[in-house]
N, CA, C and O atoms as a GROMACS GRO file, in nm:
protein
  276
    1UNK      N    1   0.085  -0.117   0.000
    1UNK     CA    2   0.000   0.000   0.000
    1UNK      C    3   0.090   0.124   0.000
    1UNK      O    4   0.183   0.134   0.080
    2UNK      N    5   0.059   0.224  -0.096
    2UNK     CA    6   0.161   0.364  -0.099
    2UNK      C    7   0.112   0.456   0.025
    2UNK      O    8   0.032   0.426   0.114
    3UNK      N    9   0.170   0.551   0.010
    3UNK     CA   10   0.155   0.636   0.158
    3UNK      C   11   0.137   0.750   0.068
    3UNK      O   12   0.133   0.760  -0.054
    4UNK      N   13   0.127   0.843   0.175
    4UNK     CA   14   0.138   1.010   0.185
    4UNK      C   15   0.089   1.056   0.312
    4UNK      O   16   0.037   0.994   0.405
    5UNK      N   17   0.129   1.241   0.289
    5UNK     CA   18   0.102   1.268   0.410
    5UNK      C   19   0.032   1.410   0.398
    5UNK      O   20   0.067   1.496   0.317
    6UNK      N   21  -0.085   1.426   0.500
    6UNK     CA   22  -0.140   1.567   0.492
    6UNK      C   23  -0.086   1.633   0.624
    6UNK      O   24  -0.044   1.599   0.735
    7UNK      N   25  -0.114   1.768   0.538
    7UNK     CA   26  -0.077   1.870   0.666
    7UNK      C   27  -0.208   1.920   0.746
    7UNK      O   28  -0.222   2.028   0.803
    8UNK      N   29  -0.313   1.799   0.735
    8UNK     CA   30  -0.392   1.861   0.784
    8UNK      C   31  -0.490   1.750   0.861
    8UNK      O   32  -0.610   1.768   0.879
    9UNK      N   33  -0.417   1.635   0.902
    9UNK     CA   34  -0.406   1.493   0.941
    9UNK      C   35  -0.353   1.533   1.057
    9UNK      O   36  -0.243   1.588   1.054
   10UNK      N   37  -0.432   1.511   1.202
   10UNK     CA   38  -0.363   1.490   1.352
   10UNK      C   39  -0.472   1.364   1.376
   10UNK      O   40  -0.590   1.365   1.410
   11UNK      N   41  -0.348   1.219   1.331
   11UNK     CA   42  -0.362   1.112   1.412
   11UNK      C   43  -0.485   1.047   1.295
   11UNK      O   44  -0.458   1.046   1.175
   12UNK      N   45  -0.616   0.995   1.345
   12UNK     CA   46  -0.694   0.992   1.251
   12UNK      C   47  -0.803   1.069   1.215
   12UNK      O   48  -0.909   1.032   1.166
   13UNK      N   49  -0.761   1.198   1.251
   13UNK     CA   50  -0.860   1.298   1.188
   13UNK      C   51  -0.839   1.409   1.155
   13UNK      O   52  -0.744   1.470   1.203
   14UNK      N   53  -0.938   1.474   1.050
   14UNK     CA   54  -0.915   1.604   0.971
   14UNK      C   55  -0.890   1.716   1.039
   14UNK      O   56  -0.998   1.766   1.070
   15UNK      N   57  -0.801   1.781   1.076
   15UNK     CA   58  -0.803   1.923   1.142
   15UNK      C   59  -0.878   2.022   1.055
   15UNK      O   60  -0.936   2.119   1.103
   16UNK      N   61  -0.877   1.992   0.912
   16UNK     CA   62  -0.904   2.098   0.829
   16UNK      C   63  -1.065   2.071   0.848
   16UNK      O   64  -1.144   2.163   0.870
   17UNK      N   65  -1.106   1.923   0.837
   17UNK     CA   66  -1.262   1.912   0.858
   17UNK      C   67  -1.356   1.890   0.939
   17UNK      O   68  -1.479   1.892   0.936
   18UNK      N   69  -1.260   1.864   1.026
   18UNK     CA   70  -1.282   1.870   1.238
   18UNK      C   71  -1.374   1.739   1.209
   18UNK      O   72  -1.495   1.750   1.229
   19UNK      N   73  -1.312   1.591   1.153
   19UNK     CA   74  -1.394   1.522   1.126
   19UNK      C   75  -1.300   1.416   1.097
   19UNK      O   76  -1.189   1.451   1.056
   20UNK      N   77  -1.328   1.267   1.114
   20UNK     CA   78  -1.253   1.143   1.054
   20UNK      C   79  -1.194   1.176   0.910
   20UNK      O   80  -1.262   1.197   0.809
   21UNK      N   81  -1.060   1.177   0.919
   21UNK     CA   82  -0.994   1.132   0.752
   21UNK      C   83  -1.043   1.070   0.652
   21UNK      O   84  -1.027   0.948   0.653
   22UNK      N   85  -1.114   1.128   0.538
   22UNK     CA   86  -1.115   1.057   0.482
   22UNK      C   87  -1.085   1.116   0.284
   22UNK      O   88  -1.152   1.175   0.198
   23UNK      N   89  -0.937   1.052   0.294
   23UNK     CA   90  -0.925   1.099   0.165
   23UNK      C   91  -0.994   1.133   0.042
   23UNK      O   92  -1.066   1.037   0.018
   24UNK      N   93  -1.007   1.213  -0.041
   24UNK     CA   94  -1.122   1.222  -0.118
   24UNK      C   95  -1.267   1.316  -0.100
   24UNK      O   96  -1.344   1.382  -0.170
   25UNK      N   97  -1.251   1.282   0.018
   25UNK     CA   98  -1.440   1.284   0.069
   25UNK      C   99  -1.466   1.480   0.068
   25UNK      O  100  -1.374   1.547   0.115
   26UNK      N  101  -1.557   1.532   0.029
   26UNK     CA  102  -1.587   1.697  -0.011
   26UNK      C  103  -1.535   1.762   0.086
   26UNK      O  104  -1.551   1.743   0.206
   27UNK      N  105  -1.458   1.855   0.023
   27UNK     CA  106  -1.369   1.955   0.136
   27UNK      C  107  -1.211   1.943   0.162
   27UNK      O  108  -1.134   2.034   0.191
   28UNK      N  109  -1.182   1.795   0.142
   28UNK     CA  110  -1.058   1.734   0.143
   28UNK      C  111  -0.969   1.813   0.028
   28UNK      O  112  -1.013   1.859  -0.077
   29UNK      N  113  -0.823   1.818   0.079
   29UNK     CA  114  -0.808   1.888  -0.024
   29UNK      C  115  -0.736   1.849  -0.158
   29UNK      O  116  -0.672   1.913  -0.242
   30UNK      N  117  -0.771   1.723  -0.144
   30UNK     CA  118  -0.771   1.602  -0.270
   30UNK      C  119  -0.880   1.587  -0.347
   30UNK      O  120  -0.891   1.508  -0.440
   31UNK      N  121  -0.969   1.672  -0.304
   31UNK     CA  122  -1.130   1.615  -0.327
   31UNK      C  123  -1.124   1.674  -0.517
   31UNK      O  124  -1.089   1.789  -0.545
   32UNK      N  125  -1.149   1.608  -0.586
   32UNK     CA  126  -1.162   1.697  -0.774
   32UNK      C  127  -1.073   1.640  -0.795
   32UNK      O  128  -1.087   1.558  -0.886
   33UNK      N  129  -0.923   1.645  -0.724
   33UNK     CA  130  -0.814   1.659  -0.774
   33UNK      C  131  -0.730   1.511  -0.818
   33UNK      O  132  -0.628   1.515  -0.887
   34UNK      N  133  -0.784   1.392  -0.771
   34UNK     CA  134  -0.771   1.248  -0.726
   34UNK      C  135  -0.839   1.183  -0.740
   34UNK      O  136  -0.958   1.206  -0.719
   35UNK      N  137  -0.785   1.045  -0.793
   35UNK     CA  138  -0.881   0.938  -0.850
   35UNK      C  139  -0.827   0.858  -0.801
   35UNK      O  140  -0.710   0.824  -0.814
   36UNK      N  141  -0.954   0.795  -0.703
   36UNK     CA  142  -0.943   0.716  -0.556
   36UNK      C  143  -0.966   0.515  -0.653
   36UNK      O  144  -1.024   0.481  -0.756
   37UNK      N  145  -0.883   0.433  -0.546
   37UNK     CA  146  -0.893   0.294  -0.655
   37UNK      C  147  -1.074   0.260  -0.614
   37UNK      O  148  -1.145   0.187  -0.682
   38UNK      N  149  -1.113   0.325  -0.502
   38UNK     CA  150  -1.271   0.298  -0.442
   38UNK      C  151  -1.323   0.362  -0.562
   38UNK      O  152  -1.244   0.441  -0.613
   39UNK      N  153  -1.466   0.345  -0.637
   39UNK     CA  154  -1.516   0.372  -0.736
   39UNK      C  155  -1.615   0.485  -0.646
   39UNK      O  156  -1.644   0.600  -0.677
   40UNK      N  157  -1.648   0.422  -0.546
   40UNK     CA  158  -1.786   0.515  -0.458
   40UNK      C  159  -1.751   0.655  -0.424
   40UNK      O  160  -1.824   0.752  -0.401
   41UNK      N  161  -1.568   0.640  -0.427
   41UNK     CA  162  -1.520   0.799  -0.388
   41UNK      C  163  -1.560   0.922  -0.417
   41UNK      O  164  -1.491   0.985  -0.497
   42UNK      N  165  -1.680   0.987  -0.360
   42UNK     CA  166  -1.693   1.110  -0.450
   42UNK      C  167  -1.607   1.190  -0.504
   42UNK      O  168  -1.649   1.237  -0.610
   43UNK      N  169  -1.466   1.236  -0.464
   43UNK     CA  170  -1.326   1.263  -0.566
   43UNK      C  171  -1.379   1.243  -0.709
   43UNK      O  172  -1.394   1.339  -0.785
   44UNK      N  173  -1.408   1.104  -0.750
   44UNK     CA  174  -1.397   0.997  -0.840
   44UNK      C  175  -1.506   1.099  -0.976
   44UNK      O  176  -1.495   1.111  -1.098
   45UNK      N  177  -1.585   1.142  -0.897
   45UNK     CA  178  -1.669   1.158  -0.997
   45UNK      C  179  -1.661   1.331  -0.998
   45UNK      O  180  -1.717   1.391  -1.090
   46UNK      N  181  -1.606   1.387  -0.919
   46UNK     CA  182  -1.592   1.560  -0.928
   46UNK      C  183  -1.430   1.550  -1.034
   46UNK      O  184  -1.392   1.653  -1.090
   47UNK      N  185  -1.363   1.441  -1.048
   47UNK     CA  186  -1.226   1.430  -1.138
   47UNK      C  187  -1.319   1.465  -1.236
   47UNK      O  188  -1.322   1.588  -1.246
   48UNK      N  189  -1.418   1.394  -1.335
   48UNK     CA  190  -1.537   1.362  -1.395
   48UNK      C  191  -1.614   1.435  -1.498
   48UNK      O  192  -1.650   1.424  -1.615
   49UNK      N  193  -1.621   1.529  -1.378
   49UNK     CA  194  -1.723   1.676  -1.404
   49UNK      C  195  -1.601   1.777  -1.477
   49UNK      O  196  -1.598   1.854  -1.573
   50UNK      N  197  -1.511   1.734  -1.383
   50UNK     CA  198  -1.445   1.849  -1.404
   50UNK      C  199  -1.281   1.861  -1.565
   50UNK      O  200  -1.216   1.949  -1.622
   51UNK      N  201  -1.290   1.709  -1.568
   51UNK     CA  202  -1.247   1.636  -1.716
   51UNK      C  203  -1.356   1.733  -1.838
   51UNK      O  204  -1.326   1.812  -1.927
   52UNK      N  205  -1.481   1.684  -1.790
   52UNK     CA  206  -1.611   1.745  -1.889
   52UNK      C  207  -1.597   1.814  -1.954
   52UNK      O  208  -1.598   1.812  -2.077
   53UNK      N  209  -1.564   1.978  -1.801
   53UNK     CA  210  -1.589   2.090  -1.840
   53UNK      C  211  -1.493   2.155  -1.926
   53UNK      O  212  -1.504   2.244  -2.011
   54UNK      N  213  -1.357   2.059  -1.866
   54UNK     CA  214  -1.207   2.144  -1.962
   54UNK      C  215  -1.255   2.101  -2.100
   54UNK      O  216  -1.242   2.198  -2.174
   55UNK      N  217  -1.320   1.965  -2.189
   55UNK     CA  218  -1.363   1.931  -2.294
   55UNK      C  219  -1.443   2.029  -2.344
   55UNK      O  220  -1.410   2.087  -2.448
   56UNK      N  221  -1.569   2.064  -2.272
   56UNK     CA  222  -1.656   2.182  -2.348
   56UNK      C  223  -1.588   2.326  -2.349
   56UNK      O  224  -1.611   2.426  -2.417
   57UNK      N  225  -1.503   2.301  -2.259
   57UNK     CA  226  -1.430   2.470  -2.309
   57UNK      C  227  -1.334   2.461  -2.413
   57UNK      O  228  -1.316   2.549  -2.497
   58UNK      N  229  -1.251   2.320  -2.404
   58UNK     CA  230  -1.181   2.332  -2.514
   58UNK      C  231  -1.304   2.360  -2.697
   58UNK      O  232  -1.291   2.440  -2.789
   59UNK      N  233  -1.388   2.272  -2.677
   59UNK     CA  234  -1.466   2.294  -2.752
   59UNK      C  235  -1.521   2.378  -2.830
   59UNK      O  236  -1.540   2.391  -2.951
   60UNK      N  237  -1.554   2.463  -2.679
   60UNK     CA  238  -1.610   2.655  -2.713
   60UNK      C  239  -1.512   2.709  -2.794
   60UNK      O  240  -1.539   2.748  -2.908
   61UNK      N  241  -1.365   2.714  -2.730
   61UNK     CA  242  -1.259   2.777  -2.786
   61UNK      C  243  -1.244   2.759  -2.925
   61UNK      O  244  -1.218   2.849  -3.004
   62UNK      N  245  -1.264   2.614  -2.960
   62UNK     CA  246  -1.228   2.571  -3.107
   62UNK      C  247  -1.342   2.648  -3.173
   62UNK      O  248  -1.329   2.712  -3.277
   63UNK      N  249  -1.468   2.635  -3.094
   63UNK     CA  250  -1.549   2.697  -3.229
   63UNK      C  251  -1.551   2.858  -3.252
   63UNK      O  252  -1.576   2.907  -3.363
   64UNK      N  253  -1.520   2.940  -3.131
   64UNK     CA  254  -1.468   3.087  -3.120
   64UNK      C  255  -1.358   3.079  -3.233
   64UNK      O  256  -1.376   3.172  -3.312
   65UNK      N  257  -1.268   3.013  -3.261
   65UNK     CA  258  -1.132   3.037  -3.294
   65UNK      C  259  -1.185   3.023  -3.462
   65UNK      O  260  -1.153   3.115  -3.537
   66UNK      N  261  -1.257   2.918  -3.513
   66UNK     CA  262  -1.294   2.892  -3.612
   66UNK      C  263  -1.383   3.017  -3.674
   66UNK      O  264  -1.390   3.031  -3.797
   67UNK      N  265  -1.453   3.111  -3.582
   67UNK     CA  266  -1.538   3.191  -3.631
   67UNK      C  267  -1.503   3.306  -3.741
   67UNK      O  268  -1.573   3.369  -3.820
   68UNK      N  269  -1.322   3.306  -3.702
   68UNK     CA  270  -1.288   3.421  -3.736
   68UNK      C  271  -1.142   3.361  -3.862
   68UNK      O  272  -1.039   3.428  -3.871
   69UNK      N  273  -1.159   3.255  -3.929
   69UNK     CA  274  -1.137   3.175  -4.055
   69UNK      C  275  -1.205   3.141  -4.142
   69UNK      O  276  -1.158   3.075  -4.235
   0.00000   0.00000   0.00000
């Protein structure tokens, strides 16, 4: 199993979320940013959304860029 470490981890709980550790989970500050091997991770699916949105902007851009060719 790999490791890491937060700066925001005292022992087994979130200082940042005054709440049990749990990597991933909303607020964390992995949360969007990380794709957990658990499928249920909400992380998992804000990675997801947020894959999407860079697609439809790249998108927008292409068709802005095209307007003016």
């Amino acid at each position: 199993m790999g490791g890491w470490t937060c700066s925001h981890q005292r022992g087994e709980l979130c200082d940042l979320l005054k709440k049990a550790c749990d990597p991933g989970d909303k607020g964390c500050v992995l949360y969007g940013k990380a794709v957990f091997s658990n499928p249920e991770n909400p992380s998992n699916a804000a990675v997801e959304r947020r894959e999407e949105m860079r697609k439809r902007k790249g998108l927008r851009d292409e068709m802005e860029d095209a307007k003016f060719f």
